[in-house]
C-alpha positions in Angstrom: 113.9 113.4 83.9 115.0 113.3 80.7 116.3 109.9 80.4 113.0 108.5 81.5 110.6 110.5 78.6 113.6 109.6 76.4 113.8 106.1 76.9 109.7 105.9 76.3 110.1 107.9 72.5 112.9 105.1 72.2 110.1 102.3 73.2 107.4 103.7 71.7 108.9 104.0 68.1 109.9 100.7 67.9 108.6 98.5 70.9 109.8 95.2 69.2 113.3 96.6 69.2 116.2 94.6 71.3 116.7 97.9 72.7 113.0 98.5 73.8 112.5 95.4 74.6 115.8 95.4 77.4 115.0 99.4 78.4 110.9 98.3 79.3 112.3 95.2 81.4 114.7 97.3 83.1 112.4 99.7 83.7 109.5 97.1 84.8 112.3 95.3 87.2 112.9 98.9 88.9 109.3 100.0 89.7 107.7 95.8 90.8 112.0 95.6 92.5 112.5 92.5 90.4 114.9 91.0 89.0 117.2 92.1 86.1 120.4 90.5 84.5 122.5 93.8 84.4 124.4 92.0 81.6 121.4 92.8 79.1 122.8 96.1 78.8 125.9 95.0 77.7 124.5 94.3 74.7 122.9 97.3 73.4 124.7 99.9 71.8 126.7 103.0 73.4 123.8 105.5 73.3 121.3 103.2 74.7 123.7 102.0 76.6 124.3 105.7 78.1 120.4 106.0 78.1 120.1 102.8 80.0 122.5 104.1 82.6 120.3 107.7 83.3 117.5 105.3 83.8 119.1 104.0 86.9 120.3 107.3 87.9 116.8 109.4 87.5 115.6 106.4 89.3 117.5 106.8 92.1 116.8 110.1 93.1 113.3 109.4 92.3 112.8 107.1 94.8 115.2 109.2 97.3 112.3 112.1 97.0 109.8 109.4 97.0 111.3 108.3 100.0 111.5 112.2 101.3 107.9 113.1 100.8 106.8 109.6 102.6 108.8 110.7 105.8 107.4 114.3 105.2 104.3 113.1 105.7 104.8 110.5 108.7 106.1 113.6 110.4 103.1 115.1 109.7 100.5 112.9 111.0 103.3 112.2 114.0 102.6 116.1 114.7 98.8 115.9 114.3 98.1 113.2 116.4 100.6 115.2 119.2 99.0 118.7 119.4 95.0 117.0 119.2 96.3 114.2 122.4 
């Protein structure tokens, strides 16, 4: 989870930036599942660039164990309501 504490020092030192300005909307899009023009990214530079990229990658598997724990636990109350019926 690097990318993602990274990308808030990045924001945080300089939230006016172009390049904190583009990570925080990226970041915004991904967690309301709004829109983003991709091309944005284009425009940064290569390391926020790279950075931008881990975003969407930690993201991913965030929501893939997000996704995980939520069956986990439908399973869970599946078995409950089973063994007190």
């Amino acid at each position: 989870m690097n990318a993602i504490k990274n990308a808030r020092k990045l924001i945080a030192a300089d939230p006016t930036s172009n390049a904190a300005v583009t990570l925080a909307s990226l970041v915004l899009a991904l967690e309301s599942e709004g829109d983003f023009n991709i091309h944005r990214i284009y425009d940064l530079d290569h390391e926020v660039f790279e950075l931008a990229l881990e975003i969407l990658k930690e993201w991913r598997i965030d929501r893939y164990y997000a996704g995980k724990a939520k069956l986990f636990d439908m399973s869970h109350q599946v078995r409950q309501l089973n063994t007190a019926a």
